[in-house]
C-alpha positions in Angstrom: 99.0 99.8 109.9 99.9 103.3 110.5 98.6 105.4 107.4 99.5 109.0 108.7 102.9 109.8 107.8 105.1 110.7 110.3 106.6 114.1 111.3 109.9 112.3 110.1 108.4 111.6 106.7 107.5 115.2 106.5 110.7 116.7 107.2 112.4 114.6 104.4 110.1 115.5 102.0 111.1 118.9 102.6 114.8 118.1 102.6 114.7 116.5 99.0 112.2 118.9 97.9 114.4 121.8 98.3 117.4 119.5 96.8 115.5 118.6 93.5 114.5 122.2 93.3 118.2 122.9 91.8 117.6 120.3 89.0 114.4 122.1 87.7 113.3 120.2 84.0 115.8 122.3 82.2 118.3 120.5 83.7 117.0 116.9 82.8 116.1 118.4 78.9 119.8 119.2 78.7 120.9 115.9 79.8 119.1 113.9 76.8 119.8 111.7 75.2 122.1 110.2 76.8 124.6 112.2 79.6 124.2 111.3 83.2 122.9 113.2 85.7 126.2 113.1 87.7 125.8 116.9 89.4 122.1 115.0 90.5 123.7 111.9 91.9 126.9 113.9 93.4 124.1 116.5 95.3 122.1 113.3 97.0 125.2 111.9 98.1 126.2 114.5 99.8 123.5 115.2 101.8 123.7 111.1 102.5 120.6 110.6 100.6 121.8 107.3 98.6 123.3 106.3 102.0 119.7 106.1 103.8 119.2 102.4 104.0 122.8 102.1 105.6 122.7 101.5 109.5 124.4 104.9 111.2 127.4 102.5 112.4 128.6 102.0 109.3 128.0 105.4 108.2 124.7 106.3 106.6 121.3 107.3 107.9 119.9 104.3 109.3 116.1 105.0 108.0 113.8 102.3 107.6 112.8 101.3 104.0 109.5 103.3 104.1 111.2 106.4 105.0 113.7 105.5 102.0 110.4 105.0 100.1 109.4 108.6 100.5 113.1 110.1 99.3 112.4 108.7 95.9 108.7 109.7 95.6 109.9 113.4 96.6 112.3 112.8 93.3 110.1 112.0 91.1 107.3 113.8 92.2 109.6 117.3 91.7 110.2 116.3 88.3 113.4 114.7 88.6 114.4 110.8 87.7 115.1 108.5 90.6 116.8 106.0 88.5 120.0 107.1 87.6 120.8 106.0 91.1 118.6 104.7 93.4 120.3 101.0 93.1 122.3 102.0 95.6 119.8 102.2 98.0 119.1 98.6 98.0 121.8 96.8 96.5 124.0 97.0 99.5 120.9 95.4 101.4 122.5 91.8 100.0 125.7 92.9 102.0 124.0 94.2 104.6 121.7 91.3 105.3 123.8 88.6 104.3 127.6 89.7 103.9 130.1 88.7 106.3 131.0 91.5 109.2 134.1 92.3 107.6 132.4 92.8 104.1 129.8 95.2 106.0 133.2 96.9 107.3 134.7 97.0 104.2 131.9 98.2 101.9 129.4 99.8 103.5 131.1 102.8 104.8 132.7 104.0 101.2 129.1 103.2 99.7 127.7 105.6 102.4 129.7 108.5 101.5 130.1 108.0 98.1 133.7 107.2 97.7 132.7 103.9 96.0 129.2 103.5 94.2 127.0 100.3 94.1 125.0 101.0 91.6 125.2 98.1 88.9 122.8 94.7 89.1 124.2 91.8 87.1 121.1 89.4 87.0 119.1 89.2 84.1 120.8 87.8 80.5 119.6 87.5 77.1 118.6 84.3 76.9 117.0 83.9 80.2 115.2 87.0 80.9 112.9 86.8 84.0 113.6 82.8 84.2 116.4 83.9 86.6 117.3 80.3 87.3 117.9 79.7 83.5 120.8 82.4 83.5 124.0 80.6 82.4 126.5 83.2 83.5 128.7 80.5 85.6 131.5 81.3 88.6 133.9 78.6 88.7 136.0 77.8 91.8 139.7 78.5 91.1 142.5 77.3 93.7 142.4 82.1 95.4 138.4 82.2 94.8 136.2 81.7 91.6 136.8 83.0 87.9 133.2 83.8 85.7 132.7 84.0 82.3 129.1 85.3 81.1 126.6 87.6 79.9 124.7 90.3 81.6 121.7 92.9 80.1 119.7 95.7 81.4 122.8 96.4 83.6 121.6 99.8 84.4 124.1 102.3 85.8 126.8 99.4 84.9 129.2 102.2 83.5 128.6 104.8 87.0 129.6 102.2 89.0 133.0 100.9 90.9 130.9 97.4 92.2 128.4 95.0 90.8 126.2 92.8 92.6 126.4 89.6 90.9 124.8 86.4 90.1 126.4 83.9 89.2 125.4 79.9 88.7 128.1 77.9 90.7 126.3 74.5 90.5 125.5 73.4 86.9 122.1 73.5 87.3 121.6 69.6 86.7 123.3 68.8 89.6 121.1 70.3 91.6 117.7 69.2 93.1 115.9 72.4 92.7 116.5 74.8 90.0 116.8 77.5 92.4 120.1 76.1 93.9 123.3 76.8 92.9 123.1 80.1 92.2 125.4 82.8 94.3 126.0 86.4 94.9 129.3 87.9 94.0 130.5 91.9 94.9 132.9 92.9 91.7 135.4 95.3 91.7 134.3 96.8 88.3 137.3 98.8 87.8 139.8 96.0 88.7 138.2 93.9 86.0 138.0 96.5 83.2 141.6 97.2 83.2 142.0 93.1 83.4 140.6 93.4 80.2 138.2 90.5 81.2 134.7 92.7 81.6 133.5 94.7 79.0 130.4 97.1 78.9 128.3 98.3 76.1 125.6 100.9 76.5 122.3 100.2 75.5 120.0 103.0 73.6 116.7 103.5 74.8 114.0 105.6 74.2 114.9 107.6 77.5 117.7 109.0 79.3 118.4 105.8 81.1 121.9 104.5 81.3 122.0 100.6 80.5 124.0 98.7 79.4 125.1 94.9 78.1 128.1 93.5 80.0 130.2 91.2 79.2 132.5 88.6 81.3 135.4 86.9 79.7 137.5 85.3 83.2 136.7 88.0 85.4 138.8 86.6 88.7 137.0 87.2 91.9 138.8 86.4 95.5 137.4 83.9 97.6 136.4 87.0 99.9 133.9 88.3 96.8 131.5 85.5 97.5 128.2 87.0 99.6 127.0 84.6 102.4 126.8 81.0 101.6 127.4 79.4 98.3 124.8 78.2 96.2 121.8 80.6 98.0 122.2 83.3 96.6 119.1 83.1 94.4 117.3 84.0 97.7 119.9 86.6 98.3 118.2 88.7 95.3 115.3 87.9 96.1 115.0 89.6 99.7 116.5 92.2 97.8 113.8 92.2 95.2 111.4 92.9 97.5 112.6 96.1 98.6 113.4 97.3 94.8 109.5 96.7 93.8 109.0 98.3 97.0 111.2 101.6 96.1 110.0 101.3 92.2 106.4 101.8 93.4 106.9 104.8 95.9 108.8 106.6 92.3 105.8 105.5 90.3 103.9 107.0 92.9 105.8 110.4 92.9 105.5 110.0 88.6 101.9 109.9 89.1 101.5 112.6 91.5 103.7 115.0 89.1 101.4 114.6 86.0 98.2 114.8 87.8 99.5 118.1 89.5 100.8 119.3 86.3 97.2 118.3 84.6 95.4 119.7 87.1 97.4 123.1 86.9 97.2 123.4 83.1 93.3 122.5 82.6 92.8 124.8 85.4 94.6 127.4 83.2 94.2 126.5 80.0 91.5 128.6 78.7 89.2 127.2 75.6 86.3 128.4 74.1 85.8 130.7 76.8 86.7 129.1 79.8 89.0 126.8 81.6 89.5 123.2 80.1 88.8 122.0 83.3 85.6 123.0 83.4 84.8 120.2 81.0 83.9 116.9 82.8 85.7 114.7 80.1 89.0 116.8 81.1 88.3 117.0 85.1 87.0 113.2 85.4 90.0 111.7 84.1 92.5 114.0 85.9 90.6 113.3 89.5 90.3 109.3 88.6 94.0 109.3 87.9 94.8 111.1 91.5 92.3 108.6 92.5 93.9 105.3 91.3 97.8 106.6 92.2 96.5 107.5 96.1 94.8 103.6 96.3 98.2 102.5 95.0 100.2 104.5 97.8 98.2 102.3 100.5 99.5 99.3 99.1 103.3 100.9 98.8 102.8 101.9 102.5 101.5 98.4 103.6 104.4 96.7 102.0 107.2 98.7 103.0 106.2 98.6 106.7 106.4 94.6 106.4 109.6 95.0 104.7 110.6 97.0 108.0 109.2 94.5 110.0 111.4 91.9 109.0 108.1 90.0 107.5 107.3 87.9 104.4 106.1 91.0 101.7 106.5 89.2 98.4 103.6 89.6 97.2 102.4 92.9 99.0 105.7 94.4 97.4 104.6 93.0 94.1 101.6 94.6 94.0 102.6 97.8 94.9 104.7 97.7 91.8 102.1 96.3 90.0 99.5 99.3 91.2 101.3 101.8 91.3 103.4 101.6 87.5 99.9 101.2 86.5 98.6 104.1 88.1 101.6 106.3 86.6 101.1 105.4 83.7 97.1 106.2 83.5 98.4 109.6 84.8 100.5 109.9 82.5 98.0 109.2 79.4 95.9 111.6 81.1 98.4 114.3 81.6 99.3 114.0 78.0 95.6 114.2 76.8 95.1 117.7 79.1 98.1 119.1 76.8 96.8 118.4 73.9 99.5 118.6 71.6 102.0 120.8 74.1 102.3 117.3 75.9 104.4 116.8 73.2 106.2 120.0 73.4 109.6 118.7 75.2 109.8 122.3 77.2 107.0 121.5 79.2 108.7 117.9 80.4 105.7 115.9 80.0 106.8 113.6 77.4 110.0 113.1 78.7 108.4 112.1 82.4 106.0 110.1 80.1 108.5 107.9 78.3 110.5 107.4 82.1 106.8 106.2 83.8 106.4 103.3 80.8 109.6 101.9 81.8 108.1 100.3 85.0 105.1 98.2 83.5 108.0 96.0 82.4 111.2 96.3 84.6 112.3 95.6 86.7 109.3 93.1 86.5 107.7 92.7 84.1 103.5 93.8 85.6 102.2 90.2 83.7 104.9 88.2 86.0 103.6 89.9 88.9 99.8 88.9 87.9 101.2 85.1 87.3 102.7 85.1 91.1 99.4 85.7 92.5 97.6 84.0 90.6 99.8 80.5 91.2 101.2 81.4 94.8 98.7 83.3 96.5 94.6 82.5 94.7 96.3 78.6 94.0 95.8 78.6 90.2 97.4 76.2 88.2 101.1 77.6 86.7 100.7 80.0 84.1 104.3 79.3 82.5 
């Protein structure tokens, strides 16, 4: 595996760099607690930044995913939140990889330049959680295409959005032999269906500035053409595009981590106490330098699995673990980076607290860290199932 970075990585470092530097923390305090970043959103899309995993044909950059990888790191690691939109850089995948050429034709363009905006998820439900082949939300064939009535939650982004990406269970799921059958992926026009009257969306509140929301279908009509690939597999649909979400989620925890131990290591090394700097002191200085440690092991693993992903190789459980490692290593950098401030990491104009409740969010979604340790455990050591 090739662990230097390329000259290419480098140069869009520097390109999103120099965008975030317009969005400096003020700008994110401001937004709390709950207005979207949509000057943010508007500035990567127009220098094609949301459009990166789209082939150049169909009017994005055509970068691989580890490349994409590194535009979200950069946004986190300046400070800013790569979550109010960084769906769209691997939703379309599902179209992309499995959608028909005229769906590619159709779609892919407009989400490329920003004219329409992929940025909503409809898989997990209330009462199924991360049993994604318990969902209940059904799509039921109709004599023009299917017509679904269900329940979505933790639809992030659900109300900044034209299209969803949607599961849907056509095959009651007794009828089929394995419970990972009869599932399939829709594209919804969003828009069409709210002024139907038959989709509905509630924000959530969270204890961050993160736009989700609960949606509900009551007969949302979809043509025939809304279907993605083949009916009944679109369970593995998601899950290719899984893959390259846990490997994007790790490369922003990553950039997270990065951020607090840069802003530890600049305070203690100002911060004078007592007579000198607080980073002097090897119970400030240890903890700092073992966070940068851990983050920097869990960048390997980001790298290793992304370069599968681009490969076109199986990277379940590499891009589970970078998830895993690298949420974990954000988060002990973020403990850290609040323990150097003492009480100013408290203080919201220094931006560690809000970066601090943003980094938790990713030791549960969008899986949660103990599912992760279950999938190894069962599919790759051979232990008995956990659940």
């Amino acid at each position: 595996m090739e662990i230097a970075p390329p000259t290419e990585l480098s140069q869009i470092r520097e390109s999103v760099r120099a965008l975030c530097a317009a969005f400096p923390g003020r700008y994110w305090r401001d937004l709390e607690p709950s207005r979207y970043p949509a000057e943010f959103v508007a500035a990567l899309t127009r220098d094609g930044w949301l459009g990166a995993l789209i082939p150049e044909r169909y009017g994005g950059a055509g970068l691989s995913l580890t490349a994409a990888s590194v535009v979200v790191e950069e946004i986190n690691a300046s400070g800013c939140n790569a979550g109010a939109c960084h769906a769209q850089m691997y939703t379309m995948g599902t179209i992309l990889r499995h959608g028909s050429e005229a769906q590619k034709e159709r779609y892919l363009p407009p989400i490329a330049s920003g004219e329409l905006r992929l940025q909503a998820f409809g898989v997990t439900e209330p009462g199924a959680g991360s049993d994604t082949t318990s969902i209940t939300t059904t799509a039921t064939r109709t004599a023009s295409g299917y017509v679904v009535h269900g329940q979505k939650i933790w639809t992030s982004r659900a109300e900044h959005s034209d299209l969803m990406l949607l599961l849907a269970r056509t095959t009651p799921r007794d009828e089929v032999a394995r419970k990972t059958e009869g599932l399939s992926t829709f594209l919804v026009d969003m828009k069409a269906a709210r002024t139907a009257g038959t989709m509905t969306i509630r924000p959530i509140a969270t204890m961050m500035n993160h736009a989700t929301t609960e949606v509900f279908l009551d007969g949302v009509e979809l043509a025939a053409d809304a279907l993605v690939g083949e009916e009944g597999d679109g369970f593995r649909y998601i899950l290719d595009g899984m893959n390259a979400e846990r490997v994007l989620i790790a490369a922003e925890c990553v950039g997270d981590g990065r951020w607090f131990t840069q802003k530890a290591a600049a305070y203690a090394s100002e911060r004078v106490v007592f007579g000198r700097p607080i980073g002097a002191n090897q119970g400030v200085q240890f903890p700092i330098a073992a966070a940068y440690a851990q983050v920097e092991a869990a960048d390997l693993m980001r790298y290793r699995a992304a370069a599968l992903f681009d490969q076109g190789r199986p990277c379940g459980p590499e891009a589970g673990m970078a998830k895993l490692l690298a949420s974990e290593a954000a988060w002990a950098a973020a403990n850290t980076c609040v323990d150097a401030h003492g009480g100013f990491g408290f203080a919201q104009e220094y931006d560690v607290e809000r970066k601090f409740r943003e980094t938790r969010l990713y030791k549960v979604a969008p899986v949660s860290n103990n599912l992760v340790l279950a999938y190894l455990g069962q599919h790759v050591l051979g232990m008995p199932r956990s659940y």
